[in-house]
C-alpha positions as CSV (number, residue, x, y, z in Angstrom):
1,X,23.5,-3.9,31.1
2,X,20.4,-2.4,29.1
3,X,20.8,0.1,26.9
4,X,19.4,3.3,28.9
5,X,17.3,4.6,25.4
6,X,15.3,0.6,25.6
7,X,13.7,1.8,28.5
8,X,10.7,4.0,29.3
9,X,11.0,7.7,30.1
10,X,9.1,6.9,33.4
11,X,10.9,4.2,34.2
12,X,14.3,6.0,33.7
13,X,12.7,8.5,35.6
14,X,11.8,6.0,38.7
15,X,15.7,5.1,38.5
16,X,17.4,8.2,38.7
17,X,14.3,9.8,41.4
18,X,15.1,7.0,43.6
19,X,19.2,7.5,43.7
20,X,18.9,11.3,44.0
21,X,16.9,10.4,47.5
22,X,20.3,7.8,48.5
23,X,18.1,4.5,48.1
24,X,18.2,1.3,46.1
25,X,15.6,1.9,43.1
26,X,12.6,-0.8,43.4
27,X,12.9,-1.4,39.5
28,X,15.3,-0.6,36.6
29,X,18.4,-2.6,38.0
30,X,19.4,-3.9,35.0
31,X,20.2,-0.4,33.4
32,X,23.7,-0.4,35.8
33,X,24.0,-3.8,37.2
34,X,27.8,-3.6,37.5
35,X,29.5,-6.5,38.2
36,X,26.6,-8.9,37.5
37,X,27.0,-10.3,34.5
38,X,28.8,-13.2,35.7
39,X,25.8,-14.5,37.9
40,X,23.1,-14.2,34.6
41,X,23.6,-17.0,33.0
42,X,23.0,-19.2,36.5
43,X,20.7,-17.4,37.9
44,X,18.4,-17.4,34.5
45,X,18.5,-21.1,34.8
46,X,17.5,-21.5,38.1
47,X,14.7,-18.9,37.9
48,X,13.6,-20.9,34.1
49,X,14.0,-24.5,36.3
50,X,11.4,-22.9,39.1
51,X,9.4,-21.7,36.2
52,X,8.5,-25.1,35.3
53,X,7.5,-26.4,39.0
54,X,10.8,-27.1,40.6
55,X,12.5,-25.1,43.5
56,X,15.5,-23.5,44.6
57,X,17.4,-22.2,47.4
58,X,20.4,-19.7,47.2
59,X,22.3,-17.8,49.8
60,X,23.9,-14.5,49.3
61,X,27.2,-13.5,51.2
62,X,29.0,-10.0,51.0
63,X,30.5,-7.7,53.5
64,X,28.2,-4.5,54.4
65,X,28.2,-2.3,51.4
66,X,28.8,-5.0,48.9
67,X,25.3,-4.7,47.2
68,X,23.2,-7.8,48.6
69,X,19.8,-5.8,48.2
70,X,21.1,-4.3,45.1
71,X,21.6,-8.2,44.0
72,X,18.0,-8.8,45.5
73,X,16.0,-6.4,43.5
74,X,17.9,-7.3,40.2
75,X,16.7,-10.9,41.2
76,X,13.3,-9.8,41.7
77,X,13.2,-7.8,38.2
78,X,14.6,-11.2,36.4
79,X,12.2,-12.9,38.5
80,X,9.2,-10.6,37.2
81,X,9.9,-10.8,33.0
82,X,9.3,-14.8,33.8
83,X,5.7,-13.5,35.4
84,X,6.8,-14.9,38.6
85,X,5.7,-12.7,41.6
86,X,8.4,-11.7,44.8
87,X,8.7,-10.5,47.9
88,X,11.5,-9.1,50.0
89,X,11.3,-9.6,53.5
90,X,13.8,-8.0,56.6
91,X,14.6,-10.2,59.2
92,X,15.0,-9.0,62.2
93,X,14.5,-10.1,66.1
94,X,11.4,-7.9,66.3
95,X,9.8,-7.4,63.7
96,X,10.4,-10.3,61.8
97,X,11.9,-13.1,63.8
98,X,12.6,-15.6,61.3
99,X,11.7,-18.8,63.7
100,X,7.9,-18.0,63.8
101,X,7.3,-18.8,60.3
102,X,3.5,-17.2,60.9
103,X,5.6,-14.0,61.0
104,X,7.5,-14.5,58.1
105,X,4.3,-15.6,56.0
106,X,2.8,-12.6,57.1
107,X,5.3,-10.2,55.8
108,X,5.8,-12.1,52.8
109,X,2.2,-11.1,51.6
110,X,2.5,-7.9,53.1
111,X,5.2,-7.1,50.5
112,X,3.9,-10.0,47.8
113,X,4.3,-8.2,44.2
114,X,4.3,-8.8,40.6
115,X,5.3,-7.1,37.8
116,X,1.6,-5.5,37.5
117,X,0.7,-5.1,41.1
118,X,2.4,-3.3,43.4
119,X,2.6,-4.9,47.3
120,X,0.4,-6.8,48.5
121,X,-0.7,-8.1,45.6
122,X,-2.5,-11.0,47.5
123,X,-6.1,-9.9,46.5
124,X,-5.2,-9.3,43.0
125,X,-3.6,-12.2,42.2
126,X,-6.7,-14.1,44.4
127,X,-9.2,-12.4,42.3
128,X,-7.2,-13.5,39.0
129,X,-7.4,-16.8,40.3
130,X,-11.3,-17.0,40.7
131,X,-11.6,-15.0,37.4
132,X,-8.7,-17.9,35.3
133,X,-11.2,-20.7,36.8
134,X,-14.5,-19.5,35.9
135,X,-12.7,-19.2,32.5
136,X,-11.6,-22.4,32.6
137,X,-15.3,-23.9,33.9
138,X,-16.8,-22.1,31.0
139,X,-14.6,-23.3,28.2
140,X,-15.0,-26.7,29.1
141,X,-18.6,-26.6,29.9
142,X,-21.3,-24.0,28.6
143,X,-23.4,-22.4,32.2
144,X,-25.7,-20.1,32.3
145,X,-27.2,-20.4,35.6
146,X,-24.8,-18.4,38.1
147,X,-25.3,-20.5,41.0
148,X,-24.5,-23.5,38.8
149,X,-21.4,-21.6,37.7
150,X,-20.3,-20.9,41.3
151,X,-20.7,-24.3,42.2
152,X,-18.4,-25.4,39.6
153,X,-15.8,-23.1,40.3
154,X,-15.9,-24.2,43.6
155,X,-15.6,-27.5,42.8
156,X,-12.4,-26.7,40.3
157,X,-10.9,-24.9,43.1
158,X,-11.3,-27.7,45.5
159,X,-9.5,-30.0,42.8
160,X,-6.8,-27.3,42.0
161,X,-6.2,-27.4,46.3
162,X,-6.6,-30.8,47.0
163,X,-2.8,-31.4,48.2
164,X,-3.2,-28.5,50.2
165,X,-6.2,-28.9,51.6
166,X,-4.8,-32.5,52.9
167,X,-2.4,-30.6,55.0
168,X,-4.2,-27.2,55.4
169,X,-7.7,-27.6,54.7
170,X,-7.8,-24.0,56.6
171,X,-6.5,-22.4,53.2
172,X,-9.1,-23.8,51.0
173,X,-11.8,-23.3,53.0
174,X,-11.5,-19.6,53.6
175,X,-10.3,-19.1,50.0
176,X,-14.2,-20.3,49.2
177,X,-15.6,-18.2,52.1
178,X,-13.9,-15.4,50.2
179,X,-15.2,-15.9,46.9
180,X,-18.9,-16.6,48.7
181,X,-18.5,-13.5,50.3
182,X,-17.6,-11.6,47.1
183,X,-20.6,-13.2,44.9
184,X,-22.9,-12.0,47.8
185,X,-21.4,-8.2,47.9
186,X,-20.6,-8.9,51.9
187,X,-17.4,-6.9,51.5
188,X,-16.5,-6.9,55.0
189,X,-16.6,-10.1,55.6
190,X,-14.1,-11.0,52.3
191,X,-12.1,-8.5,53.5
192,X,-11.8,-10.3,56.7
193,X,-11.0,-13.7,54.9
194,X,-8.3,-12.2,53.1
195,X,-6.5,-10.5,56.2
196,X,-6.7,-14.6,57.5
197,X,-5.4,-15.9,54.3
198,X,-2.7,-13.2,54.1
199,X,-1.5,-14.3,57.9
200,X,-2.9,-11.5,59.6
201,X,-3.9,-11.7,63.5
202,X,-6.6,-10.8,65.7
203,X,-9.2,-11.4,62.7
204,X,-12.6,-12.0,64.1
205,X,-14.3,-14.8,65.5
206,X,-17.2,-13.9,63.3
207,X,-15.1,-14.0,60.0
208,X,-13.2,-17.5,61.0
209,X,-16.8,-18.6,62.5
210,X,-18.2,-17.7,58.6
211,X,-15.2,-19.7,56.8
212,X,-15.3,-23.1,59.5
213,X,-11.3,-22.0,61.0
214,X,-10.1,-21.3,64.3
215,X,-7.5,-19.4,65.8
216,X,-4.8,-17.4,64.4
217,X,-2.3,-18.8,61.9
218,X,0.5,-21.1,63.7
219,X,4.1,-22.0,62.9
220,X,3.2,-25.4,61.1
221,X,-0.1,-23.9,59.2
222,X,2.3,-21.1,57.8
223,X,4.2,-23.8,55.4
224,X,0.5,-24.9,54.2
225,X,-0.6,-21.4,53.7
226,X,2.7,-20.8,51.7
227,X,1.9,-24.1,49.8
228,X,-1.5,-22.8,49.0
229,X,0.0,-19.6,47.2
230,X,1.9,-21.2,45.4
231,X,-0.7,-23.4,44.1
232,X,-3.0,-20.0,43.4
233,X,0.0,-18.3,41.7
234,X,0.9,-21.1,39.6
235,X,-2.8,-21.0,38.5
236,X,-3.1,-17.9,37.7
237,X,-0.5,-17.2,35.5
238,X,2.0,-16.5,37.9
239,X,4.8,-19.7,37.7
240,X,6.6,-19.1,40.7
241,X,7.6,-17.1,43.9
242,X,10.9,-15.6,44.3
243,X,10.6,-15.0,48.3
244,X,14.2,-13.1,49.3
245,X,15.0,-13.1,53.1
246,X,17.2,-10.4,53.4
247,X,19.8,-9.2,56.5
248,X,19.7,-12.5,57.9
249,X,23.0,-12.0,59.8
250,X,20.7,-10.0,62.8
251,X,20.3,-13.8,63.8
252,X,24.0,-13.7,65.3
253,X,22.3,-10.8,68.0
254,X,19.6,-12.7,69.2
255,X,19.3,-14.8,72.2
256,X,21.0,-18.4,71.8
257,X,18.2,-20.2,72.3
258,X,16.2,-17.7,69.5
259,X,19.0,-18.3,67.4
260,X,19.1,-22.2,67.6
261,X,14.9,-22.0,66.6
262,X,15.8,-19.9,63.5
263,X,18.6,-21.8,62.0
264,X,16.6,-24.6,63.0
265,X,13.6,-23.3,60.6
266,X,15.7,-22.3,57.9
267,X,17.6,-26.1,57.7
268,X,13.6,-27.0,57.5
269,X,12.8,-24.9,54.5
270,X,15.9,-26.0,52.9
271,X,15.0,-29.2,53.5
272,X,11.4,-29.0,52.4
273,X,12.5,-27.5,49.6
274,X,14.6,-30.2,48.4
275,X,11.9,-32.7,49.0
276,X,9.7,-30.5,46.6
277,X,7.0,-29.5,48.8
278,X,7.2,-25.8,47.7
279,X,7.1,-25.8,43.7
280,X,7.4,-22.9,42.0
281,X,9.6,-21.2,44.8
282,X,13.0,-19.8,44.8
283,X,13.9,-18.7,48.5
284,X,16.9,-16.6,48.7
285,X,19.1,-15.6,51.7
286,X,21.6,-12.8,52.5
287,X,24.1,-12.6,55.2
288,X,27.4,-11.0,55.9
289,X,30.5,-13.7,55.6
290,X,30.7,-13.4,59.8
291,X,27.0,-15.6,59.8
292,X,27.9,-18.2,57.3
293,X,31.2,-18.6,58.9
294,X,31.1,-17.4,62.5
295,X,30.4,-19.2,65.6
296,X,27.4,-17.3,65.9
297,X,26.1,-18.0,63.0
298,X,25.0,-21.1,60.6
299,X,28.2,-22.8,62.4
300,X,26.3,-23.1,65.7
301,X,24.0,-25.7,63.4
302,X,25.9,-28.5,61.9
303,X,23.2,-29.8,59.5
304,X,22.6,-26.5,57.9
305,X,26.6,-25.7,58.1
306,X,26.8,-29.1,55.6
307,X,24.0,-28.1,53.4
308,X,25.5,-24.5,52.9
309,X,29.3,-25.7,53.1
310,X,31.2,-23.4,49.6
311,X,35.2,-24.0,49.1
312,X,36.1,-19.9,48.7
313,X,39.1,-20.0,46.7
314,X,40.2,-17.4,44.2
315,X,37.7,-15.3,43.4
316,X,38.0,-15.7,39.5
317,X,36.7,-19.3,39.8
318,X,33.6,-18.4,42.3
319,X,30.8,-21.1,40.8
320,X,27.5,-19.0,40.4
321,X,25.8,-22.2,40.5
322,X,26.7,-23.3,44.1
323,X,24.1,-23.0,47.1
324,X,26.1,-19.7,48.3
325,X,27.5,-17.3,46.4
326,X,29.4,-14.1,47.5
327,X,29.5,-10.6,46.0
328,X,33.2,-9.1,46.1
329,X,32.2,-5.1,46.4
330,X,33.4,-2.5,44.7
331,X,36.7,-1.8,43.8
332,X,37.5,2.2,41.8
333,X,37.4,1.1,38.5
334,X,33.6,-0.4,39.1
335,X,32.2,2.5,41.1
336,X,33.4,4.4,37.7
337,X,31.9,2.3,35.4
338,X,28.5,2.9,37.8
339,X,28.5,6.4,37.6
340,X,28.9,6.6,34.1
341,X,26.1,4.3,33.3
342,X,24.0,6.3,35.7
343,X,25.3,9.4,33.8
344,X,24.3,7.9,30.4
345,X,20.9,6.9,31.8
346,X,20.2,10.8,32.9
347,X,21.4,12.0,29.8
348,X,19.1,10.7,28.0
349,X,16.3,12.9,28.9
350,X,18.9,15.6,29.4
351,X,20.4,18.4,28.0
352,X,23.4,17.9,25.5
353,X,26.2,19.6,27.7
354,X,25.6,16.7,30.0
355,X,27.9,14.5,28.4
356,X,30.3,16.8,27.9
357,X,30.0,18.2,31.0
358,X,29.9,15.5,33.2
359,X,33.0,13.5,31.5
360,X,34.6,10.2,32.3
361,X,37.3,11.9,33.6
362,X,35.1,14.1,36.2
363,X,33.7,10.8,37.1
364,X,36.6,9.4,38.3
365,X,37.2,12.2,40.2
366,X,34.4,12.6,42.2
367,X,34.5,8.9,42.9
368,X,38.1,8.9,44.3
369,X,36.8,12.0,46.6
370,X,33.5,10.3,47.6
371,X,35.7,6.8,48.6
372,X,38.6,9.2,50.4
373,X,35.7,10.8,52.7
374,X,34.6,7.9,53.3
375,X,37.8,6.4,54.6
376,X,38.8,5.1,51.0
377,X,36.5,2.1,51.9
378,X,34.7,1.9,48.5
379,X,32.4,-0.8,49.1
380,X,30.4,1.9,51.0
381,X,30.5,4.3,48.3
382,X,27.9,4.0,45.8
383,X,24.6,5.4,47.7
384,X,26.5,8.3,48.9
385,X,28.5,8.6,45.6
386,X,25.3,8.1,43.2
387,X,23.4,10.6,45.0
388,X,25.8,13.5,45.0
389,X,26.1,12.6,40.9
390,X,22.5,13.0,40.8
391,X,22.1,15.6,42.8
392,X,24.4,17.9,42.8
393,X,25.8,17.8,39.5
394,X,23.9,15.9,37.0
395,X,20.6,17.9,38.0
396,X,22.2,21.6,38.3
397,X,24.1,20.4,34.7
398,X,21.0,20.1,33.4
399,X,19.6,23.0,34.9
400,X,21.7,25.9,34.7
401,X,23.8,26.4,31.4
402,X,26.7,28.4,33.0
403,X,27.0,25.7,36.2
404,X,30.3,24.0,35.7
405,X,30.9,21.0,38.4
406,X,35.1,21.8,38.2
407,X,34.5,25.5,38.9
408,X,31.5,25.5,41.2
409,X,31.0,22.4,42.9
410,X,33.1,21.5,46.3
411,X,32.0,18.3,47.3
412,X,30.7,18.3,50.9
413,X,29.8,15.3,53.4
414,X,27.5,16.0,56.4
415,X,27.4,13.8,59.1
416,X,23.5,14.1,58.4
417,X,23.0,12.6,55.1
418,X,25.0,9.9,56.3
419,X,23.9,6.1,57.3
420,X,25.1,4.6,60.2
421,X,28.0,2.3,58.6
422,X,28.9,5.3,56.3
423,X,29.1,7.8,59.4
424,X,31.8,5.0,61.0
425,X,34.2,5.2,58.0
426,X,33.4,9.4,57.6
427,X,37.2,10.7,59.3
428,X,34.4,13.8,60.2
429,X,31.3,15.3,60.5
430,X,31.8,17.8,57.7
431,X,34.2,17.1,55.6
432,X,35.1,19.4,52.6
433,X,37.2,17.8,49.2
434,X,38.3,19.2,46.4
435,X,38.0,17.8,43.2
């Protein structure tokens, strides 16, 4: 883990503002990434192999509770010191139904990030693009005359496209509406062309009418648009695209027939993957055990069963480098170790008395009461357990000189700051411990 002083002050900040409101911080993972350090040295070669144009597919498997989007974001930050951009997508039958792949596309730029931009990122990273070619133009040829210049960007972009534009021409041509539209101030109109490029629908016949497309993105088209960014990220500084399809197990809840589509897609990408259509991307999947192994689930499709097939044995010998890997949860002695990584991070832009305060051995009392009020089922624990540390002691700790957590603090969980799966293992709605 990072040492908690490396860090900003607002990013520490960030960290502990985010597990004082119960959720999973968007950045800072590393600082308490318990329990990881046995994937890092895998997963920092894959993520340096899709650096350098190759691609990779991974799928995640852990019971509820056992920290897949934990895992996902600490991917993503890994993901973002290599300048590689991400985006974490839901599945779900919906909002996000993962056989209609225009969906998924759609989503994926709606949450598309990098280390500098915030989601969607898509026009930034467009607009970086447009700015690295004119750059590039330039340096290789001295123009003065603009409309010289913005036919020869043109013309490099076209080169830069050309295996998309085989495929899906569509791409390329409203990427150079786009920039057209920008040189001429029309923002409407670009504004348009990006919504089509990012997969949005119901984008007017005027806009498609001004880049020479049609209709609404499709299925098919949706591989070539994803092609396309790629190709634009890769050029502009950006050498891959972790893309992280999380809660995939809602598939096992869908119609059969809905089901069959979407495993069906995914055994495409997989496939497409390995035949390197995609460079530069990393597509990662999670899923309860139940969907890998379940007759519901990737079972009810033999050819993706094969490609994701993992002997489980003991657990000591898990190989990070397989094509599914599985996170074992939390066990007492880890949820421990979080909290006082968590307390150490606090402390630093805290008053002394924290640390004494707020000992090991306190710690490991509140996390044995958090776990028994939750059923003892301590793979649940650490939202509920991190935000009563935060809130409830570590902040009033810090706050108030004569507050003493063993003396004034009775740990209380209401049925209303509960989630769902939490509420199930609760034994009541309010449910005092002592510490």
């Amino acid at each position: 883990m990072t040492s908690p002083e490396s860090v900003s002050p607002a990013r520490r900040r960030a960290v502990i503002d985010a597990l004082r409101r119960g959720t999973v911080p968007e950045a800072g993972l590393d600082l308490f990434a318990v329990g990881l350090d046995r994937f890092e040295q895998a997963i920092d070669a894959e993520l340096d192999t899709v650096s350098t144009g190759k691609a990779q597919f991974k799928a995640l498997r852990g019971e509820y509770g056992s920290g897949k989007t934990f895992f996902a974001r600490w991917l993503a930050e890994r993901a973002k010191r290599r300048d590689m951009a991400s985006a974490e997508i839901q599945i779900s039958e919906t909002e996000t139904p993962l056989h209609k792949l225009e969906t998924v596309y759609r989503r994926l730029v709606e949450h598309l990030s990098t280390a500098a931009q915030p989601p969607s990122a898509l026009r930034a990273i467009i607009e970086g693009w447009f700015y690295i070619l004119e750059e590039d133009v330039l340096e290789a040829d001295s123009i003065e005359d603009p409309s010289q210049l913005a036919q020869a960007v043109d013309a490099l972009a076209e080169q830069r496209l050309a295996s998309v534009a085989r495929s899906t021409p569509a791409f390329s041509a409203a990427l150079r509406a786009y920039r057209s539209a920008r040189l001429r101030g029309d923002d409407a109109l670009a504004e348009g062309l990006l919504a089509w490029i990012g997969g949005q629908p119901n984008v007017s016949a005027v806009v498609k009418r001004a880049a020479g497309v049609k209709g609404d993105l499709d299925h098919f088209g949706a591989l070539g648009f994803l092609q396309g960014l790629l190709t634009v990220l890769r050029d502009s500084g950006h050498p891959g695209l972790l893309v992280v399809l999380d809660e995939i197990e809602t598939l096992q809840r869908v119609r059969s027939d809905v089901r069959e589509k979407s495993l069906n897609a995914l055994r495409q990408w997989m496939d497409e993957i390995d035949q390197g259509r995609f460079p530069g991307l990393y597509l990662l999947i999670t899923g309860t055990p139940p969907f890998f192994d379940g007759t519901q689930g990737v079972q009810r499709a033999p050819a993706l069963a094969q490609r994701l097939a993992v002997d489980f044995a003991d657990p000591r010998f898990d190989n990070p480098r397989a094509v599914q890997i599985r996170l074992h949860g939390f066990d007492l002695d880890k949820l421990e170790l979080l909290g006082r990584a968590v307390r150490d991070l606090y402390a630093v832009d805290a008053t002394d008395r924290v640390h004494k305060v707020v000992d090991d051995e306190f710690i490991a009392e509140l996390a044995s009461a958090v776990t028994g009020g939750l059923g003892g089922r301590v793979g649940i624990a650490p939202r509920l357990f991190l935000r009563k540390l935060v809130e409830d002691v570590l902040d009033r700790v810090d706050q108030f000189e004569d507050f003493d957590p063993r003396q004034h603090y009775q740990l209380t969980i209401r049925s209303s700051e509960l989630n769902d799966m939490e509420r199930n293992a609760a034994s009541a709605d309010d449910i005092d411990l002592s510490l």
